[in-house]
BALOBA-1460 file (C-alpha; in Angstrom, 3 decimals):
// residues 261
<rec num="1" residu="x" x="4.452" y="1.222" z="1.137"/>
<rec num="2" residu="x" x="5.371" y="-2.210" z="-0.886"/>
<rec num="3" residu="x" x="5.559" y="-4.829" z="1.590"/>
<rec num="4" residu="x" x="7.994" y="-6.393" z="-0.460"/>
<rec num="5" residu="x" x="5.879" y="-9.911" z="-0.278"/>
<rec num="6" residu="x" x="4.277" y="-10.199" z="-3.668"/>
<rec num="7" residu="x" x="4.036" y="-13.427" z="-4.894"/>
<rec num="8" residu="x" x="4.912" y="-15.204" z="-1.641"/>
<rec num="9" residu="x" x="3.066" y="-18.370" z="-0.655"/>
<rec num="10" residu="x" x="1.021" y="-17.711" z="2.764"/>
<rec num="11" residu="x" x="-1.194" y="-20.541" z="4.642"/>
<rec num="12" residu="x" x="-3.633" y="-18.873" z="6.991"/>
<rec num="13" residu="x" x="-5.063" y="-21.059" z="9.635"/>
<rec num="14" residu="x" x="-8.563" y="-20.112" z="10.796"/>
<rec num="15" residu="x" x="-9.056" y="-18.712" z="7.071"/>
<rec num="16" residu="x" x="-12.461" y="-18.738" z="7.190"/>
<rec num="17" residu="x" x="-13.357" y="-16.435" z="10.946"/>
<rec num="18" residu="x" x="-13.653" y="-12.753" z="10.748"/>
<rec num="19" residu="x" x="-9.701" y="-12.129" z="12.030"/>
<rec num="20" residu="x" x="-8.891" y="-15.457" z="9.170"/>
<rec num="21" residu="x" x="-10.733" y="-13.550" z="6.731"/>
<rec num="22" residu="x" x="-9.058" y="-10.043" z="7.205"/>
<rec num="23" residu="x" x="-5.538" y="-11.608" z="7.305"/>
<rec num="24" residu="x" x="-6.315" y="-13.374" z="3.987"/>
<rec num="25" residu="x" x="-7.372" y="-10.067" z="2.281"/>
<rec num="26" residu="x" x="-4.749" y="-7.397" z="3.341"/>
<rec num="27" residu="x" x="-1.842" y="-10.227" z="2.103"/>
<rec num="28" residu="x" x="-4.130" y="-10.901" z="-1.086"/>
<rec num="29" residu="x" x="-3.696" y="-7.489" z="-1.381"/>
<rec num="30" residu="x" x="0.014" y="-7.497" z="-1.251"/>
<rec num="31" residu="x" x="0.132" y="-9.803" z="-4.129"/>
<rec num="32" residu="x" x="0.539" y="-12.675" z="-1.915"/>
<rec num="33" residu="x" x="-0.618" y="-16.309" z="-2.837"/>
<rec num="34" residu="x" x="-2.451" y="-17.583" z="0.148"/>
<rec num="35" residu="x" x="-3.863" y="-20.641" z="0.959"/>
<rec num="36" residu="x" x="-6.907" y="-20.270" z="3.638"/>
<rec num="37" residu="x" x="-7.484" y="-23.356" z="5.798"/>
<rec num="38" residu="x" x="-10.811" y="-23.623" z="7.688"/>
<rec num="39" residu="x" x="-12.478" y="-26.662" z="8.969"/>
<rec num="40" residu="x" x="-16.257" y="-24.608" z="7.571"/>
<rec num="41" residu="x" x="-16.978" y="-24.899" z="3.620"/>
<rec num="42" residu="x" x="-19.459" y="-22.084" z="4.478"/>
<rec num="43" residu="x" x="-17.065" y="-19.902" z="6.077"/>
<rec num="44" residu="x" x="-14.032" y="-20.549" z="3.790"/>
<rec num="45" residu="x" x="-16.313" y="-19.914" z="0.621"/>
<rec num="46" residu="x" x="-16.606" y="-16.337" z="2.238"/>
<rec num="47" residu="x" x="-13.176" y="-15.495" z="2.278"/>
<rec num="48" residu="x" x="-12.538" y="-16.588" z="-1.112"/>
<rec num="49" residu="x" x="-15.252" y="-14.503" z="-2.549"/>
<rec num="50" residu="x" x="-13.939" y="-11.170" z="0.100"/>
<rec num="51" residu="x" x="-9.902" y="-12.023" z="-1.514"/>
<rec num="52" residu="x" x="-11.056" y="-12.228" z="-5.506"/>
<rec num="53" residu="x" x="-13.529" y="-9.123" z="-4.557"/>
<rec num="54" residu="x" x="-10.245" y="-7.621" z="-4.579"/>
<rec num="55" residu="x" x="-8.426" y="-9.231" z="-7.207"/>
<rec num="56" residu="x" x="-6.382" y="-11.381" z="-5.035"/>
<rec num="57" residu="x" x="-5.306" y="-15.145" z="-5.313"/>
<rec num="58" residu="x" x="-6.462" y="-17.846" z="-2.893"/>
<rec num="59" residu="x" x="-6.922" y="-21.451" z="-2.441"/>
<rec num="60" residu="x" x="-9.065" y="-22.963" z="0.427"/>
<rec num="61" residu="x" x="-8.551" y="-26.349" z="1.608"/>
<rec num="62" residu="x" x="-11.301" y="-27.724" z="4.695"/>
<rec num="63" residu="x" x="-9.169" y="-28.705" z="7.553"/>
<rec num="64" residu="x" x="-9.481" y="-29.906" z="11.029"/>
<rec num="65" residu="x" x="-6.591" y="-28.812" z="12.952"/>
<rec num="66" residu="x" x="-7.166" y="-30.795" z="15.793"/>
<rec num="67" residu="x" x="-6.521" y="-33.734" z="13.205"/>
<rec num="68" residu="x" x="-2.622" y="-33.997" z="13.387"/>
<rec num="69" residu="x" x="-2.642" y="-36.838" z="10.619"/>
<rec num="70" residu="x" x="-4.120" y="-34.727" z="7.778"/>
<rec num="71" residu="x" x="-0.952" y="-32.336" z="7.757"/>
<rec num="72" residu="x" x="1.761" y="-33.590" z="5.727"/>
<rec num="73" residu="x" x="-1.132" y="-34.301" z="2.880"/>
<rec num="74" residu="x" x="-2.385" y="-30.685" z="2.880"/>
<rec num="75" residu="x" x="1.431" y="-29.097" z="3.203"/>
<rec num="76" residu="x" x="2.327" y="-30.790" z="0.041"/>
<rec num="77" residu="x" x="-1.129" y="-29.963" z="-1.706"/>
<rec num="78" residu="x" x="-0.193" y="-26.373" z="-0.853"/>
<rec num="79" residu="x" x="3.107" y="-27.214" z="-1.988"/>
<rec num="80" residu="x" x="2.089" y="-28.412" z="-5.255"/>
<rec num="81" residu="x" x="-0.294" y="-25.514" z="-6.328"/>
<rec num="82" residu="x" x="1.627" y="-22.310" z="-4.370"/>
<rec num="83" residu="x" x="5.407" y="-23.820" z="-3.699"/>
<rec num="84" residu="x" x="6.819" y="-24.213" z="-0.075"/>
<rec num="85" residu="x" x="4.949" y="-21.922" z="2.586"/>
<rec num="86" residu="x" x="6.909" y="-18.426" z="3.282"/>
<rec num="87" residu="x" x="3.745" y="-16.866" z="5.658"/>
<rec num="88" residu="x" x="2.533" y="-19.016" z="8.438"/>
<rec num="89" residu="x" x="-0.363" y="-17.489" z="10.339"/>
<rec num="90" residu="x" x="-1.458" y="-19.562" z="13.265"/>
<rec num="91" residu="x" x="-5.212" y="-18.458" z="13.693"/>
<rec num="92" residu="x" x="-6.933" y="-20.723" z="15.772"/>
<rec num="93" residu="x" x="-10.390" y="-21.106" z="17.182"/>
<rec num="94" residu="x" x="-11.067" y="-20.849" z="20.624"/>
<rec num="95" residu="x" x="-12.976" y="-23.114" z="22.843"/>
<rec num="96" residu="x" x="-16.688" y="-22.005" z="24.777"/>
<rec num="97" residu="x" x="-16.588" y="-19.772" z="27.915"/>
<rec num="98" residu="x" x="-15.919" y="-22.027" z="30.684"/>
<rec num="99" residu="x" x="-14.176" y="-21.475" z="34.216"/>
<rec num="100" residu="x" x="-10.269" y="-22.729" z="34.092"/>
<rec num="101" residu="x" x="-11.477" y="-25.391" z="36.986"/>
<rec num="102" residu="x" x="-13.536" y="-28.748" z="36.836"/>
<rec num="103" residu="x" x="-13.121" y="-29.138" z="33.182"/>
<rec num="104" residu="x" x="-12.318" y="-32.821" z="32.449"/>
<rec num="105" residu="x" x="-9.432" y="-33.925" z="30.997"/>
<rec num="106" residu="x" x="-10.515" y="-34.743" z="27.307"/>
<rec num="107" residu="x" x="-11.581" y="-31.646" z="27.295"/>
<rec num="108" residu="x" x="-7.993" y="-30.083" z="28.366"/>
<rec num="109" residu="x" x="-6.512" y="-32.671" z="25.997"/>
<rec num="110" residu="x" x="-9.096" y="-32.111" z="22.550"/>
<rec num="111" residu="x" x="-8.432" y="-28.346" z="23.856"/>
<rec num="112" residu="x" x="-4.623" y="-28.722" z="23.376"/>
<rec num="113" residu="x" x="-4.727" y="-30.740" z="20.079"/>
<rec num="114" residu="x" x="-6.579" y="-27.978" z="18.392"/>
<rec num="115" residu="x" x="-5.299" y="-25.011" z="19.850"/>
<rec num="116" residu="x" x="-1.567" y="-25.545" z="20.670"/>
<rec num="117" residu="x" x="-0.185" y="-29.008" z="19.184"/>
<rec num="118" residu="x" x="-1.946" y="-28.148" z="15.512"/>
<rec num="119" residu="x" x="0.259" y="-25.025" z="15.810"/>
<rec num="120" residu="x" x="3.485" y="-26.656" z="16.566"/>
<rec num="121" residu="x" x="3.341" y="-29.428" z="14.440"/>
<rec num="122" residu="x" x="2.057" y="-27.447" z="11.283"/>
<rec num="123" residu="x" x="5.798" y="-25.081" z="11.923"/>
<rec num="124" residu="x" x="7.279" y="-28.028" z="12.318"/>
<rec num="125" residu="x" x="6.630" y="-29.266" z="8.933"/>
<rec num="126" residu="x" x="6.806" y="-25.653" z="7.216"/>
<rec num="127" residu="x" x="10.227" y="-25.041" z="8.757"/>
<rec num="128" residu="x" x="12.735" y="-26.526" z="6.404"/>
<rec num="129" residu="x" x="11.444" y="-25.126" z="3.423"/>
<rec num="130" residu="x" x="11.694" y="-21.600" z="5.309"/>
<rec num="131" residu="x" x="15.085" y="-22.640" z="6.243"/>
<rec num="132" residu="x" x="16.805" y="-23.384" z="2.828"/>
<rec num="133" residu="x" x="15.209" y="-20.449" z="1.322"/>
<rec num="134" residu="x" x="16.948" y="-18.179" z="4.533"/>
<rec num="135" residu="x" x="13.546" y="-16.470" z="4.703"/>
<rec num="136" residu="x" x="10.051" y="-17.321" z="6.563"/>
<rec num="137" residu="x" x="7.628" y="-15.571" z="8.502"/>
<rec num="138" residu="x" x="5.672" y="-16.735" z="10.967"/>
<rec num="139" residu="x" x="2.726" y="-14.798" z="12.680"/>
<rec num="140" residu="x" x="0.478" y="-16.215" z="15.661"/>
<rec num="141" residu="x" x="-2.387" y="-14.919" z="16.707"/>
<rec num="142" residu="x" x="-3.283" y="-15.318" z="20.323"/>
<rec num="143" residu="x" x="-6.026" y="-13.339" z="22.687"/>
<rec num="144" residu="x" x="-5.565" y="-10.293" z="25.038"/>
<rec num="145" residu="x" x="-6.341" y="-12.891" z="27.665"/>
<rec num="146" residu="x" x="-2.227" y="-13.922" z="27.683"/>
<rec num="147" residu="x" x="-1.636" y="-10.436" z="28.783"/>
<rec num="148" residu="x" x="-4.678" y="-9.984" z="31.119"/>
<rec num="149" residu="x" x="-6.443" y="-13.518" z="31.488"/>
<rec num="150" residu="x" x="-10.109" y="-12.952" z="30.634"/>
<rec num="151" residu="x" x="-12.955" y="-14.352" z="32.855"/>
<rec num="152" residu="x" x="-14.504" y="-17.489" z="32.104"/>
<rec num="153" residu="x" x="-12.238" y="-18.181" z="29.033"/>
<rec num="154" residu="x" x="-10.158" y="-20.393" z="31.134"/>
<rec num="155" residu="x" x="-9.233" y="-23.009" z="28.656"/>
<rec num="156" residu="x" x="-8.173" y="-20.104" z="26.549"/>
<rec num="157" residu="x" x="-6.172" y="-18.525" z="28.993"/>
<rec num="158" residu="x" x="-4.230" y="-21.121" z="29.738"/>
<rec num="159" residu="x" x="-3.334" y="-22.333" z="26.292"/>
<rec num="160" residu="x" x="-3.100" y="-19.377" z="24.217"/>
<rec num="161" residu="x" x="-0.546" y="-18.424" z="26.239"/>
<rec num="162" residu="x" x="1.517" y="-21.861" z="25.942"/>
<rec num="163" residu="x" x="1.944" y="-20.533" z="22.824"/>
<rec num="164" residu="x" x="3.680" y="-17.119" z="23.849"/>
<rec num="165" residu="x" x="6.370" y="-19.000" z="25.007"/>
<rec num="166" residu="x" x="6.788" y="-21.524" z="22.347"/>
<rec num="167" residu="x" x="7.105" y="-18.783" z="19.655"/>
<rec num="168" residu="x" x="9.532" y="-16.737" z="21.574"/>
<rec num="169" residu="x" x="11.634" y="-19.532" z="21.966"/>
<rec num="170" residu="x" x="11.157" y="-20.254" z="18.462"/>
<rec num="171" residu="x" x="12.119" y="-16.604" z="17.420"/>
<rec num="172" residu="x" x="15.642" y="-16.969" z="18.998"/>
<rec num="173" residu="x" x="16.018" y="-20.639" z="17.331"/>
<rec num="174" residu="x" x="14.979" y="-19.313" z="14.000"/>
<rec num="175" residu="x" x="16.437" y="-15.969" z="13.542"/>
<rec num="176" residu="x" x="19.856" y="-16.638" z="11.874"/>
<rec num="177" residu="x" x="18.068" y="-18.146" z="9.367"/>
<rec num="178" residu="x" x="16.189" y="-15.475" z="8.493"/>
<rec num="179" residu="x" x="12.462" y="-16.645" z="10.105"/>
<rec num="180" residu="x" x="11.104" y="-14.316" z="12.252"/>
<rec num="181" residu="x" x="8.341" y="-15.456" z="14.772"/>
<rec num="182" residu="x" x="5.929" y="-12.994" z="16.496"/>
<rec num="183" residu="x" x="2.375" y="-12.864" z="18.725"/>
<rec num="184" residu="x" x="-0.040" y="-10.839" z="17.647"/>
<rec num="185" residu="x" x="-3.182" y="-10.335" z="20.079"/>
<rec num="186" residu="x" x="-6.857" y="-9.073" z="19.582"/>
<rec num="187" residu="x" x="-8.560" y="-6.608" z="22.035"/>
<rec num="188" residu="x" x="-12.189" y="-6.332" z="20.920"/>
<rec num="189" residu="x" x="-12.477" y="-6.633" z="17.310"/>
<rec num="190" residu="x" x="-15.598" y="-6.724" z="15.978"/>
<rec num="191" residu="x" x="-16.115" y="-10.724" z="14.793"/>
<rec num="192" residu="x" x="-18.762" y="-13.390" z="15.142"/>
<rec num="193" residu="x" x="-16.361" y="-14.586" z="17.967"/>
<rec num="194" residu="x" x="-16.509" y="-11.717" z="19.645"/>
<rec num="195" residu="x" x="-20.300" y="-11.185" z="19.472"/>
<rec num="196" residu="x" x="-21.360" y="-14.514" z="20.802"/>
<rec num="197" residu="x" x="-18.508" y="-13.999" z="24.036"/>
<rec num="198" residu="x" x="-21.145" y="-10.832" z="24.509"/>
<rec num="199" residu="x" x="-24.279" y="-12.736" z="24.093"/>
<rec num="200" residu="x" x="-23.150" y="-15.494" z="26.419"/>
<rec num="201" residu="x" x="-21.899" y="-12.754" z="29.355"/>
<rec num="202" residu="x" x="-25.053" y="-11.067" z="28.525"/>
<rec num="203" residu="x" x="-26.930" y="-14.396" z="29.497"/>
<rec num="204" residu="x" x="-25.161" y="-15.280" z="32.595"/>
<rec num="205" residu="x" x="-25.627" y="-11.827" z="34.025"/>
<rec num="206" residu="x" x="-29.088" y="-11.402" z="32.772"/>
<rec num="207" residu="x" x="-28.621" y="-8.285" z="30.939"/>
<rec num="208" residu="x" x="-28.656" y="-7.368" z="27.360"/>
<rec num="209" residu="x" x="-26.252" y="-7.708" z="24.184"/>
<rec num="210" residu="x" x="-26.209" y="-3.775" z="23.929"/>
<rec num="211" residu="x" x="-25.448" y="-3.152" z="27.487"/>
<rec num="212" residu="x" x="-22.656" y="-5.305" z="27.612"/>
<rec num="213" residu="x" x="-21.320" y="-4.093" z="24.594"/>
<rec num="214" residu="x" x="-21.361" y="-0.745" z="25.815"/>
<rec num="215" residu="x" x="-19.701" y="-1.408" z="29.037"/>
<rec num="216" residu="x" x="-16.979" y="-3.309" z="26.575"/>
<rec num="217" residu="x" x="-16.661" y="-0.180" z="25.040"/>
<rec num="218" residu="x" x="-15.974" y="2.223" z="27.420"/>
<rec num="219" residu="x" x="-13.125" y="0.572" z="28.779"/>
<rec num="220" residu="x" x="-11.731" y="0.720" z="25.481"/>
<rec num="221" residu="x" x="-9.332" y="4.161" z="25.062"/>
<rec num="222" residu="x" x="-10.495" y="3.943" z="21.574"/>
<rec num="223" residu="x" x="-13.790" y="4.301" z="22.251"/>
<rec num="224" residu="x" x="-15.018" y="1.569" z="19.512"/>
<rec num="225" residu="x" x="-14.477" y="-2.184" z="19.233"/>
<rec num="226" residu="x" x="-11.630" y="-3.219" z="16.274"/>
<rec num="227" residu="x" x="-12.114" y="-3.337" z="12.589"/>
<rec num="228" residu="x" x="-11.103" y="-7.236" z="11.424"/>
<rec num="229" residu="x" x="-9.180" y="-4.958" z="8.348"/>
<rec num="230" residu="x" x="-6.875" y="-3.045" z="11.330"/>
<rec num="231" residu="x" x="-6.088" y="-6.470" z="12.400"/>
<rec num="232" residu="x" x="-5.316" y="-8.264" z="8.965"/>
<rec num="233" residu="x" x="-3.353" y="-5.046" z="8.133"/>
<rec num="234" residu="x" x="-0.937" y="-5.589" z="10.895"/>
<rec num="235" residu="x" x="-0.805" y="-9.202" z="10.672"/>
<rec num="236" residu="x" x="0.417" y="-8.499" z="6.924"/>
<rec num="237" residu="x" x="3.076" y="-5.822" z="7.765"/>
<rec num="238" residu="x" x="4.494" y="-8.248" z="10.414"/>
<rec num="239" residu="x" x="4.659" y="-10.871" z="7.485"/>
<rec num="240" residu="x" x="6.444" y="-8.036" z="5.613"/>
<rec num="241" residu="x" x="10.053" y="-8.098" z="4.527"/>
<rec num="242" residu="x" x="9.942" y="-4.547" z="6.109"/>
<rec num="243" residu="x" x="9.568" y="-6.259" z="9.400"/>
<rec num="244" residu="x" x="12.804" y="-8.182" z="9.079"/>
<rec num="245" residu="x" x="14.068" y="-6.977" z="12.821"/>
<rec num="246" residu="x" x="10.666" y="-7.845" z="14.150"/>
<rec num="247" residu="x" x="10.794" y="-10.893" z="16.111"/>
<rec num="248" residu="x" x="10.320" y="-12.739" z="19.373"/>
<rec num="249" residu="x" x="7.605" y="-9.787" z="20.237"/>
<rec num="250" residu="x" x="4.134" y="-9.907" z="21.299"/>
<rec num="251" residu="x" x="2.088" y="-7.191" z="19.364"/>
<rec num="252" residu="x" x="-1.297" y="-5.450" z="20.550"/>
<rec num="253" residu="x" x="-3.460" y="-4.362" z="18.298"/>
<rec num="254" residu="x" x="-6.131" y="-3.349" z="21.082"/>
<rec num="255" residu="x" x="-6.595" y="0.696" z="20.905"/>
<rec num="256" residu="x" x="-5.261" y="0.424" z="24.076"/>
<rec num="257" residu="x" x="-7.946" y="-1.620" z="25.702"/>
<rec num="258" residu="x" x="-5.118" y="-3.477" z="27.844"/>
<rec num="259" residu="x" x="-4.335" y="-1.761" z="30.516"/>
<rec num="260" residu="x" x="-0.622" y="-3.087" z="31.833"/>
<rec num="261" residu="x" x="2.785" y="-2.168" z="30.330"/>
C-alpha cells in the first residue's frame, strides 16, 4: 500500500529510543524526510545508521525538550534543510518508577516541562505551516498507563494522560484544516525502556528479570511482548494520507494486553 507520504517532512521527538527509532524507519521507508530529535548523540547516531540501512533520509538534531527556549531555533533549522514540518510525532521520555504521592514539586514541574509543555509548545509552533498547506499530521505517543494507570509510574500516569485530552481537543480544532491529531499507546514492546521498568519491579520484589518478564507475558493475549517495527508501522499509517478520517482517537497497539473496552 503507498502511504501517499513520500517526500513529506516528519520531526520525530524521542528519535533516538527504541519506539523513536522504529517510527523513524517505517516513515524513512515511505520516502519520508524525517528529522529525529533526541537529547543522546549516542542514541540518535543509532537511528541514523538503522534509517540509511534502509536507504532512507534523516537528519538528527540533539535536543532537550524540557528546554522550551531552544524551539523556534531547531523548527527553522528543520525548516531550512526539510521545509515546514507535515509529521509531528510527540515521543517523549518518561520519568523513573515512583509512587504518584510525596514527589516534590520540581519534580512535578521538570516532569511537566519535558513531558507535556515540550509537546504543546513544539505544535504550537508547527501549526501554521500545517495550516496554510490544509494538511498536517500529528501523532502522540502516550503509555497504556492512560487507559489502565500502571503501578509506580505515577508521574507518568498522571501526565501522559494530560496529553489525551489536549490532543483530542486539538483534533476537533484542527480538522477543517485538514490536521488530524491522534494517541497512539504502547503495551509491552520490547525497548530499553521497557527492560529497565522489569529490572527495577524485579528489584523491589526481589525476584528475577526472567520471572517478571514471564508473568508480563502471560497477561499478554499475544503471548509475546511488541516488536518496536509493529509500533513504528502504525505510527506511520496514522501519519498516512490514507488515514485522512482518523482523528481525535486513541490507538492501541498492545496485542490486546489492555484489558477494558
Amino acid at each position: 500500500m503507498d502511504l501517499g507520504i513520500k517526500d513529506k517532512s516528519a520531526l520525530v521527538l524521542g528519535g533516538g529510543g527504541g519506539l523513536g527509532r522504529a517510527i523513524c524507519v517505517a516513515l524513512a521507508r515511505e520516502g519520508v524526510k524525517v528529522t529525529a530529535a533526541d537529547i543522546s548523540d549516542e542514541a540518535l547516531s543509532g537511528t541514523e545508521a538503522a534509517v540509511k540501512a534502509e536507504g532512507g533520509t534523516i537528519r538528527t538534531v540533539k535536543w532537550d525538550l524540557a528546554d522550551l527556549g531552544s524551539i523556534e531555533g531547531h523548527i527553522s533549522a528543520i525548516e531550512a534543510a526539510h521545509g515546514p514540518v507535515q509529521i509531528l510525532v510527540n515521543n517523549t521520555g518518561g520519568p523513573p518508577p515512583t509512587p504518584v504521592s510525596g514527589q516534590s514539586p520540581d519534580k512535578w514541574r521538570s516532569s511537566f516541562e519535558m513531558m507535556v509543555m515540550s509537546v504543546v509548545a513544539i505544535t504550537d509552533r508547527i501549526l501554521p505551516g500545517m495550516k496554510a498547506a490544509k494538511w498536517g499530521r500529528i501523532v502522540t505517543s502516550t503509555s497504556s498507563g492512560v487507559v489502565a494507570p500502571i503501578p509506580n509510574l505515577g508521574l507518568s500516569n498522571a501526565l501522559r494522560m494530560t496529553l489525551v485530552g489536549w490532543s483530542k481537543t486539538l483534533a476537533r480544532e484542527v480538522a477543517r484544516d485538514g490536521i488530524t491529531a491522534n494517541i497512539i499507546l504502547p503495551g509491552r514492546v520490547a525497548t530499553d525502556r521497557i527492560r529497565f521498568l522489569d529490572e527495577a519491579k524485579a528489584k523491589r520484589e526481589n525476584r528475577s528479570v526472567e520471572d517478571v518478564e514471564a508473568e508480563s507475558t502471560g497477561s499478554i493475549p499475544a503471548g509475546r511482548y511488541g516488536r518496536p517495527e509493529e509500533y513504528g508501522d502504525a505510527v506511520a499509517f496514522l501519519a498516512s494520507a490514507r488515514a485522512s478520517y482518523i482523528t481525535g482517537s486513541t490507538i492501541r497497539v498492545d496485542g490486546g494486553f489492555i484489558a477494558s473496552v
